[in-house]
C-alpha positions as CSV (number, residue, x, y, z in Angstrom):
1,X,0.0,0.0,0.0
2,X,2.8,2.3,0.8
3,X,4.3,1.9,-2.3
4,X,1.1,1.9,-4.4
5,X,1.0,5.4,-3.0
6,X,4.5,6.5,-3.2
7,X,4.1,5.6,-7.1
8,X,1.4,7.6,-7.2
9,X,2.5,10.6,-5.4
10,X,5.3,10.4,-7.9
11,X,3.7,10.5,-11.2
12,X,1.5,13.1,-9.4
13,X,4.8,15.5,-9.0
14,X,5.7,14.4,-12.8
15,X,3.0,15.9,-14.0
16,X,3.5,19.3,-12.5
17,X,6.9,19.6,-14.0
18,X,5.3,18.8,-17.7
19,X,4.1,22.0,-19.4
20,X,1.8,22.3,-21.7
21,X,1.2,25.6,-23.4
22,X,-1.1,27.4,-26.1
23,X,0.1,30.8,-27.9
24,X,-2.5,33.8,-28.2
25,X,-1.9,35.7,-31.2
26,X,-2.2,39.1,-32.3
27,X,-1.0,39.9,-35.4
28,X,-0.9,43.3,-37.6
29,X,-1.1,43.3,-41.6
30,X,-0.7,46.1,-44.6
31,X,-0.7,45.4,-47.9
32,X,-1.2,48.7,-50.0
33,X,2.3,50.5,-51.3
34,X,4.5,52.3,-48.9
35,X,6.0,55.4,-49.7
36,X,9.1,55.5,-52.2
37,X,12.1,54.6,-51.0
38,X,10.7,54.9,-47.4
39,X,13.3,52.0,-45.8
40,X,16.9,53.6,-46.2
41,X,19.7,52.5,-45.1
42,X,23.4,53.7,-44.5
43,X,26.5,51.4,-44.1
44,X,29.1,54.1,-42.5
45,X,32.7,53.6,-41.5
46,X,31.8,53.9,-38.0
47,X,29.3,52.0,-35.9
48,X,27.3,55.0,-35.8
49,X,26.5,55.5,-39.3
50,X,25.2,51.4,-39.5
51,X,21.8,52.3,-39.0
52,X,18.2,51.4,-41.3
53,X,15.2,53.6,-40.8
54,X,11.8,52.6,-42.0
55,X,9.0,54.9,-42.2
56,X,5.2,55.1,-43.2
57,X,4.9,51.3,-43.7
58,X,1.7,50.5,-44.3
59,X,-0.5,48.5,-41.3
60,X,-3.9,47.9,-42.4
61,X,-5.4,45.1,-40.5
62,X,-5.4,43.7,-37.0
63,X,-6.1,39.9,-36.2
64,X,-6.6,38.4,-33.0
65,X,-6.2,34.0,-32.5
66,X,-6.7,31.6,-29.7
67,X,-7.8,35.2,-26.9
68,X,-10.6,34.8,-24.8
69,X,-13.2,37.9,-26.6
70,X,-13.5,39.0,-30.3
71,X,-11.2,36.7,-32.7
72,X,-10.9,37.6,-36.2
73,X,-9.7,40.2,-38.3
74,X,-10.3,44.0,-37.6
75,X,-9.1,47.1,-40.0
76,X,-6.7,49.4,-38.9
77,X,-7.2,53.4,-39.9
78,X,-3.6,55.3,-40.7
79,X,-1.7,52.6,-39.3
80,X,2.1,53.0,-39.9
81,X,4.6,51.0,-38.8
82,X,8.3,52.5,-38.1
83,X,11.7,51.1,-37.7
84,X,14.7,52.2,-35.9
85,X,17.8,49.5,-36.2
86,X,21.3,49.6,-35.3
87,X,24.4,48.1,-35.2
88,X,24.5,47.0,-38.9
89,X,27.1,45.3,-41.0
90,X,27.3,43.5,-44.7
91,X,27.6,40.1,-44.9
92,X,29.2,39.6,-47.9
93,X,28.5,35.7,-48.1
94,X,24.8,35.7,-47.3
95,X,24.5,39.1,-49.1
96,X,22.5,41.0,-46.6
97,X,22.8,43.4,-43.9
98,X,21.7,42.6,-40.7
99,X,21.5,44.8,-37.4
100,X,21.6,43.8,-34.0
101,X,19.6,46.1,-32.6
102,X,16.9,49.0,-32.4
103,X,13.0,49.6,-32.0
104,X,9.8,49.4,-33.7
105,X,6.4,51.0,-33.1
106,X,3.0,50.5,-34.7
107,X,0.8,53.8,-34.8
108,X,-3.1,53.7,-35.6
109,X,-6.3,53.5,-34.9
110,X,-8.5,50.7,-34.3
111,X,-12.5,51.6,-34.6
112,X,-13.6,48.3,-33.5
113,X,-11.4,47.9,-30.4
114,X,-12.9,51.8,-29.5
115,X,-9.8,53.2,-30.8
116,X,-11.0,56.3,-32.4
117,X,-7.4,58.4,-32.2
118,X,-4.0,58.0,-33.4
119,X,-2.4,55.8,-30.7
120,X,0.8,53.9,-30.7
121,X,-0.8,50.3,-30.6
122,X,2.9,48.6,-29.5
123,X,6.6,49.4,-29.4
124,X,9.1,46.5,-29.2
125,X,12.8,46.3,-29.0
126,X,14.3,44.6,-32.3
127,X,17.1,41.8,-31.1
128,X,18.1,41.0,-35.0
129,X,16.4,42.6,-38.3
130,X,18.1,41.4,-41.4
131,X,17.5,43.0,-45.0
132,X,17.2,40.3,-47.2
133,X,18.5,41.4,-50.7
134,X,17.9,37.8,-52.4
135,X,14.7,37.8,-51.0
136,X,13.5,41.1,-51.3
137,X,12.4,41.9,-47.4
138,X,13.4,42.9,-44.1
139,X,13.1,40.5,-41.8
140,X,12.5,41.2,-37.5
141,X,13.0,38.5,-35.3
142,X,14.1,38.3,-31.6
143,X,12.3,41.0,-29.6
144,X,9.7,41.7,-27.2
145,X,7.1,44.6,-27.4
146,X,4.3,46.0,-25.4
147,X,1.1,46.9,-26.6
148,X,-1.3,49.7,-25.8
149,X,-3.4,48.3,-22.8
150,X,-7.1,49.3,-24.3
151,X,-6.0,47.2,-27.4
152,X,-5.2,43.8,-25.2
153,X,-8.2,44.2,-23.2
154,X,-10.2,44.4,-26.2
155,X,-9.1,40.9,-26.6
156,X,-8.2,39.5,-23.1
157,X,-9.6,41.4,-20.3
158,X,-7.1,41.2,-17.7
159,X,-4.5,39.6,-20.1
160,X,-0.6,41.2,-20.5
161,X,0.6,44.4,-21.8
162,X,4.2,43.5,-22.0
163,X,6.1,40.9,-22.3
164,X,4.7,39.9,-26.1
165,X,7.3,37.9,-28.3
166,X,7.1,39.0,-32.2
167,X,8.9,37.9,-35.1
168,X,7.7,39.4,-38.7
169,X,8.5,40.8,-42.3
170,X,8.1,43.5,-44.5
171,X,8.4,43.4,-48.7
172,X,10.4,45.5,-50.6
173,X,8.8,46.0,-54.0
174,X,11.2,44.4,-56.6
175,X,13.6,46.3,-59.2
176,X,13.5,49.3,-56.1
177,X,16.3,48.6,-53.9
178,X,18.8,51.2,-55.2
179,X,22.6,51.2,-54.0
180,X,25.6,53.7,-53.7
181,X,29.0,53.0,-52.5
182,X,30.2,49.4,-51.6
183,X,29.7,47.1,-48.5
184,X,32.2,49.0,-46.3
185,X,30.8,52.3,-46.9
186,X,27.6,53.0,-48.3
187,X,24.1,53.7,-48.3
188,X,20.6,51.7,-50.1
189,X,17.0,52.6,-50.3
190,X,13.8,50.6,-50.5
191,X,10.2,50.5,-51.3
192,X,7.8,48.9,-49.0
193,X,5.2,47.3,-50.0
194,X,3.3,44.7,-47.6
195,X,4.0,43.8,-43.8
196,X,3.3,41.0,-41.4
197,X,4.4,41.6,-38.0
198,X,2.7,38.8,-36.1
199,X,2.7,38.7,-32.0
200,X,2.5,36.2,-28.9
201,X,1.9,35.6,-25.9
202,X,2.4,31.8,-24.6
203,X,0.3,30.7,-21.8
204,X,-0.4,27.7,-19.6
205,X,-3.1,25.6,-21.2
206,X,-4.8,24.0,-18.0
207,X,-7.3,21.0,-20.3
208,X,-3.9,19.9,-21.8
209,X,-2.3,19.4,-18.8
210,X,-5.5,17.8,-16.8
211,X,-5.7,15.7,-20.0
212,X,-2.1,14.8,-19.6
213,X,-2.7,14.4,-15.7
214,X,-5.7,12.0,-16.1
215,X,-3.5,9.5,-18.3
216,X,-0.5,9.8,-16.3
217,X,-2.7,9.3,-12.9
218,X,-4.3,6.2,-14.5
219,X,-0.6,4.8,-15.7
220,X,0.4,5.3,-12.4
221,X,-3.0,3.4,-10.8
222,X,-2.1,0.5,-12.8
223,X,1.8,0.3,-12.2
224,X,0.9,0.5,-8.6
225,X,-1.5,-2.6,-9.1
226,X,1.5,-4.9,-9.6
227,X,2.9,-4.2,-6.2
């Protein structure tokens, strides 16, 4: 009996340490033109000058997945998003620049979400951002933001401002990346025209892990049996 218990008790503390998670989603879209050549870059012969600035990029639609109120897709009125990287260098295999750090904000409004004004919906801090020449699109990956509070509670009451994880893209219209100078020192511009920059938040998922509980409880039960 003791050890029918003790087995139990065991697989019991197992399943606390086994995690089982589910990722709600909010994620912002644009798809018309951005201004000419409103991504520029400069490759300097000092750190400072190693910088990319994007402007005016086009945010047009919101979409919320997997929140507790209002899933689906929502429009965005002047939504812009902006980018401010640093710490940039050419990699002359890959042939790309990427930066190593920065920011990026999201301005608009969201009607919907009772957003009537200009607000700025999110600011994150960029951990990498590569320009993809091949490819034709900048690429963010690595960071964190925090969004405007209304916004969240529009789709989890109560749920996180900070603390989001992002990853995302935005395409350069072909045939408009211009260049001047060479890799060491140098500058480039770039049309935008559509972004994705989709965002996280990974939480507990309590069925899962009852689910997982229930079958792990009943293992146990029958391990036990043969003691």
């Amino acid at each position: 009996m003791n050890m029918r218990r003790f087995l139990i008790g065991l697989v019991c503390m197992a399943v606390l340490g086994i995690p089982a998670f589910a990722d709600m989603t909010i994620d912002f879209g644009g798809q018309p033109p951005g201004s000419a050549n409103n991504i520029v870059g400069t490759k300097g012969l000092s750190a400072g000058l190693d910088t990319l600035k994007g402007t005016n990029i086009v945010i047009d639609t919101l979409e919320g997945s997997g929140l507790p109120d209002n899933d689906g897709v929502y429009p965005v009125i002047n939504g812009v998003l902006d980018i401010n990287a640093s710490g940039g260098s050419y990699d002359a295999v890959a042939k790309d620049f990427v930066y190593t750090a920065g920011t990026y904000d999201i301005f608009g409004e969201v009607p919907a979400a009772g957003i009537n004004t200009v607000q700025e919906l999110l600011t994150g801090t960029i951990g990498a951002l590569t320009v993809d020449l091949a490819k034709y699109r900048v690429v963010l990956a690595l960071g964190t933001d925090t969004k405007y509070a209304p916004l969240v509670r529009f789709f989890w009451p109560g749920g996180p401002v900070t603390g989001w994880d992002f990853s995302g893209q935005t395409g350069l219209e072909k045939g408009s990346i211009t260049t001047t100078g060479g890799a060491t020192s140098g500058n480039y511009k770039a049309t935008s025209y559509s972004s994705d920059v989709g965002n996280s938040y990974t939480v507990p998922e309590p069925a899962s892990i009852l689910l997982l509980g229930t079958l792990l409880l009943g293992l146990g039960r029958g391990i036990a049996r043969r003691w």
